[in-house]
N, C-alpha and C positions, 0 to 999 in steps of 0.2 A: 402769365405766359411761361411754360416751361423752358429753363434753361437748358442751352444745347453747349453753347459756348461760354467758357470762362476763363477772361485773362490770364496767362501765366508767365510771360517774361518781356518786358520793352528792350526795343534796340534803339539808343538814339542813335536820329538820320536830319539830312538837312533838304527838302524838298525832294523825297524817298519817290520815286515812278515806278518801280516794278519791285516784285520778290520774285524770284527763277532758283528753285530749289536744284538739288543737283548732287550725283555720288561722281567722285574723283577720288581713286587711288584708296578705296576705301575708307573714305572721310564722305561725312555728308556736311554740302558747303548751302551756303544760301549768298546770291547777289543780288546785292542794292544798290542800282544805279540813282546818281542824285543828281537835281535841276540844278539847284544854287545854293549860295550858302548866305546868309542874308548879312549886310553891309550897315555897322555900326553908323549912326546919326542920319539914315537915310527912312526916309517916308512908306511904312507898309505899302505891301504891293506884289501881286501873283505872278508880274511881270517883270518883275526886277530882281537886286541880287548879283552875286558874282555866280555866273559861270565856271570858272575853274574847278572844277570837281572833277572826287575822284569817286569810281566805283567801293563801295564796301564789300568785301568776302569775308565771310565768318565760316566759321568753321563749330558743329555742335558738341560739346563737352558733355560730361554729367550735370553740368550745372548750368547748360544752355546752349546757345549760341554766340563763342565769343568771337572777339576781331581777329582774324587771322591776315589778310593782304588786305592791300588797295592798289588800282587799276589807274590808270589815265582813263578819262573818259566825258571828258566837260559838257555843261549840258546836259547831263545822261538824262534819257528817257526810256530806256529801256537795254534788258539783258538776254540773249539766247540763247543757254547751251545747248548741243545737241555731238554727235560724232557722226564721223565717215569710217569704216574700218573700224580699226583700230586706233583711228586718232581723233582727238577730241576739242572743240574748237567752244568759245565764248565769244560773238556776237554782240556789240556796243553799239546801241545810237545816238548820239549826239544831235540833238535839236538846236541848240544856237553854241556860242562862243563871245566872251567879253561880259565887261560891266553893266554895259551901258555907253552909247549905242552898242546894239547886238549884231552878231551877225548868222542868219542862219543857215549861210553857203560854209560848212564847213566838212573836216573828214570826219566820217563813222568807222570804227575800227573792228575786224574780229582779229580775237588773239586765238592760240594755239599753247594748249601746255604741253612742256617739253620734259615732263614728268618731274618738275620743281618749281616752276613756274609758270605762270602766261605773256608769252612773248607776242608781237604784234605779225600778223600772219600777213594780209590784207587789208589797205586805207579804200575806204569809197567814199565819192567826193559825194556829200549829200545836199540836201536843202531842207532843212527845218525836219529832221529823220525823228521818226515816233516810235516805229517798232519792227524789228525784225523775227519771220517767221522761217524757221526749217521743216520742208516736209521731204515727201519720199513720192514716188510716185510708178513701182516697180524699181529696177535697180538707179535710179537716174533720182539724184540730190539736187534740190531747190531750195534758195533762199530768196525770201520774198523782202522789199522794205517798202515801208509804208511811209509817206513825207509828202509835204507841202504847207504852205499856211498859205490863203487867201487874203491878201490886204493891198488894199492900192498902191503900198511902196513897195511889194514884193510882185508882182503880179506879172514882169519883165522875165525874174528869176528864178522862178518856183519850177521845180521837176513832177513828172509824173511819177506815181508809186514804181518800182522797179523789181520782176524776178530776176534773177539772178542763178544758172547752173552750172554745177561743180562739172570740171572739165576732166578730171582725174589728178591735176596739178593745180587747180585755184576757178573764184568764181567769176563766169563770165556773163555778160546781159543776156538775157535770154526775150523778155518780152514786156513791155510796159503798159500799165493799167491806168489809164485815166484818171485823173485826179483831181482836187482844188486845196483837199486840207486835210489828208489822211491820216489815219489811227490805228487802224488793226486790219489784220489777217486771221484768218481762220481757215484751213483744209484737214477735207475728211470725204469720205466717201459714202453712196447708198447704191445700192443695190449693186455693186463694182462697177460705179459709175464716179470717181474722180471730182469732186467740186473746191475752188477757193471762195471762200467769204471775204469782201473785201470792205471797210467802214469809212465811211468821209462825212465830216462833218458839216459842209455845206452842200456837194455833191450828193444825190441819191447813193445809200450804199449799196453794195450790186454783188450778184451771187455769181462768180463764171463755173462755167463747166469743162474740165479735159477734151478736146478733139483729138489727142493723138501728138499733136504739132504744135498747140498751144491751147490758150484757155480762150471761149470764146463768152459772150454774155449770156446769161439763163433767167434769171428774173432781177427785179430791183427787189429788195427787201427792207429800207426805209428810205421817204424822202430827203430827209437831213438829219444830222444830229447825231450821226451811226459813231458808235463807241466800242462795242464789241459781239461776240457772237460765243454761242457753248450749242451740240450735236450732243444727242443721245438717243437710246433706245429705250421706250418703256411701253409696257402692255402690247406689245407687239406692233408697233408705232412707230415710227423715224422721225423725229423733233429738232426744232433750229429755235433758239432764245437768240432776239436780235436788240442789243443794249441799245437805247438812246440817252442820251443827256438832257436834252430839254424835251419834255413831256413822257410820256409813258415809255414802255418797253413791251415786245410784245412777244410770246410764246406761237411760234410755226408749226405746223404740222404736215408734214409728204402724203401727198396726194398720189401718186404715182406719178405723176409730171413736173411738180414744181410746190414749193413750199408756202402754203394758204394759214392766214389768222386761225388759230384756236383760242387764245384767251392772250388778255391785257395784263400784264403786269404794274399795277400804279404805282405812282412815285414818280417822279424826277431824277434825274441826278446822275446816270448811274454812268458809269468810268469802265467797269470789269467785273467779270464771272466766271465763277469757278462749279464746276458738278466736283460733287464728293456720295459717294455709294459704298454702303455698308454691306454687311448681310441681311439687314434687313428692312432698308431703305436707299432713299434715292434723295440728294439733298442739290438745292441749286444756294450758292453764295452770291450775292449784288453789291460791292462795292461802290458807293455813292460818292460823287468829288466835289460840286460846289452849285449852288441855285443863285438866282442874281445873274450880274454881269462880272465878268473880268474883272473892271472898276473899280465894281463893289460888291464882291462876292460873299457870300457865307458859308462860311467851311466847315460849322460845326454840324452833321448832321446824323442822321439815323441809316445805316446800312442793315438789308435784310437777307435771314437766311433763309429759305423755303424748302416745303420737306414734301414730296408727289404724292399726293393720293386723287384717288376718285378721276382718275383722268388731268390732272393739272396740278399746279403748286402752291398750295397752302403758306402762308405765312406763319413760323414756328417761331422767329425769336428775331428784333431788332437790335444791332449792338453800335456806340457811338464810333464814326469815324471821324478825323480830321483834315477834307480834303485829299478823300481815300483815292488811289488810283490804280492798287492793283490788289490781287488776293493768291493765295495758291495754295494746293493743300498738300502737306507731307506727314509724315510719319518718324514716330521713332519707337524705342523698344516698349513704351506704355502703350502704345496707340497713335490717335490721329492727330496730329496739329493742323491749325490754318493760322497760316502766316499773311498781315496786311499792312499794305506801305500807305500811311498818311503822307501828306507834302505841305501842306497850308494850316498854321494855326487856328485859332479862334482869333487872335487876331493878326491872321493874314502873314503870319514870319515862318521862314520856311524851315525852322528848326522845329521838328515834330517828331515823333518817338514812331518805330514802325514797331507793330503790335506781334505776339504771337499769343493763340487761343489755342487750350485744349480746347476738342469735339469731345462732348458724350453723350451719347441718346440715352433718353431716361428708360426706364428699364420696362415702365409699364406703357409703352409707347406713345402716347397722349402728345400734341400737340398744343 
């Protein structure tokens, strides 16, 4: 199988959840939020660990991407830059807090740089927080969080997913999305028609649609297991890839009313997706995170790229991941990079190196 991707620099991370590339001040930074950090003389485990962490920021040199800051950010599961104006905000979610026992009532923070640093802008009180998404929707800024975990000791305290709209001084609730143990967000639009993808892992994942006033329901899009979601346009087509973790994944197609099966993508596993498009293709990335149980997971597995033809996506290259969780594709003065955050070893310790991969399509284009 022709190679697309090929290693070229590790960052070590300690239970790595996202990469969120990113230009500030004319620096290109990469954040990596980390779960834990694993706990001398104590028993492997995906569930365990200290908490206390802190976000990594690096910052890319000629000779990579070295460490430049770190953030408060315990727990982290996730990172989102994005700007209002001219000011420029980072996004932290915090899923739990502690050694052991955990807890996962705690604050998620967006910070604000003050053109030296990231200072803390806004605390929201969350509950087991996965990921936060910023969209746009005409002049009117949304931050969406995704959070919950479903378990019989939490089941009293758990929150629903939560938007959240910028007020022109700070972000206030705006409307909440039902929930039991959310993951991700996704907003885009078709036809100038406004849609959020919304992922829950035991709850059906669910597609809503803009009304004007808020988002109302529009179809389900998987029964359980929802991990993430990627939109694109090809052959004059409107597309939704809706990630699952246990069993397949599946490739959507716009109907003119609502998003219907086109094809299965097999495998398990998958965590996140990333589209990357060239000049002369269309590439889908699957980040894979672990098969098994919690328990007794297995983290080492096989992550795929795919490259669209004929109507659908092709499988061009598998590369290993180590309870992979996130992917993202950036660039520097050679070309393309994809950046990928492992979290879980081989065996199950959350010190795991986050990857970066030149992209290069081979020249006589062959899959």
């Amino acid at each position: 199988m022709t190679a697309y991707l090929e290693e070229w620099r590790r960052i070590p991370t300690s239970g790595a959840r996202a990469v969120e590339p990113f230009n500030l001040g004319g620096h290109d930074l990469l954040a990596i939020p980390q779960l834990a950090y694993d706990v001398a003389g104590t028993d492997a485990g995906m569930n365990g660990g200290d908490s206390d962490t802190d976000l990594l920021l690096l910052r890319r040199t000629a000779a990579g991407y070295e460490p430049w800051r770190t953030i408060p950010a315990p727990g982290g599961e996730d990172a989102e830059f994005f700007r209002i104006g001219e000011r420029a905000f980072l996004a932290t979610a915090s899923i739990r807090t502690g050694a052991g026992p955990y807890r996962f009532a705690t604050d998620s923070t967006v910070y604000e740089w003050t053109g030296s640093e990231f200072e803390p802008f806004q605390r929201f009180r969350t509950f087991a927080a996965k990921q936060w998404r910023h969209f746009t929707i005409g002049p009117r800024h949304f931050l969406a969080l995704a959070q919950g975990v479903s378990l019989p000791s939490t089941a009293a305290d758990s929150q629903p997913s939560r938007i959240y709209e910028w007020s022109g001084e700070r972000f206030e609730p705006f409307q909440d999305i039902a929930s039991q143990w959310a993951y991700n967000w996704h907003a885009f639009a078709v036809d100038g028609v406004h849609f959020l993808a919304h992922a829950d892992h035991v709850a059906p994942s669910r597609l809503y649609r803009w009304a004007g006033d808020g988002f109302v329901a529009h179809q389900d899009l998987a029964e359980a297991h929802g991990r993430a979601f990627a939109s694109f346009e090809a052959d004059g087509c409107r597309y939704l890839v809706v990630a699952c973790l246990v069993g397949p994944s599946y490739l959507l197609r716009w109907d003119g009313e609502r998003f219907a099966e086109h094809a299965v993508l097999d495998w398990p596993g998958a965590r996140e997706l990333a589209l990357l498009r060239t000049d002369t293709g269309l590439y889908l990335l699957r980040v894979n995170f672990i098969l098994g149980t919690p328990a007794d997971p297995t983290t080492a597995l096989h992550s795929q790229l795919y490259r669209w033809a004929d109507g659908g996506f092709v499988l061009a290259q598998q590369f290993p991941t180590h309870g992979g969780t996130d992917v993202a594709v950036l660039r520097d003065e050679r070309g393309v990079l994809v950046a990928v955050s492992n979290a879980l070893s081989e065996k199950v310790r959350f010190a795991t190196d986050t990857v970066l991969y030149r992209f290069e399509e081979p020249h006589d284009g062959r899959i």
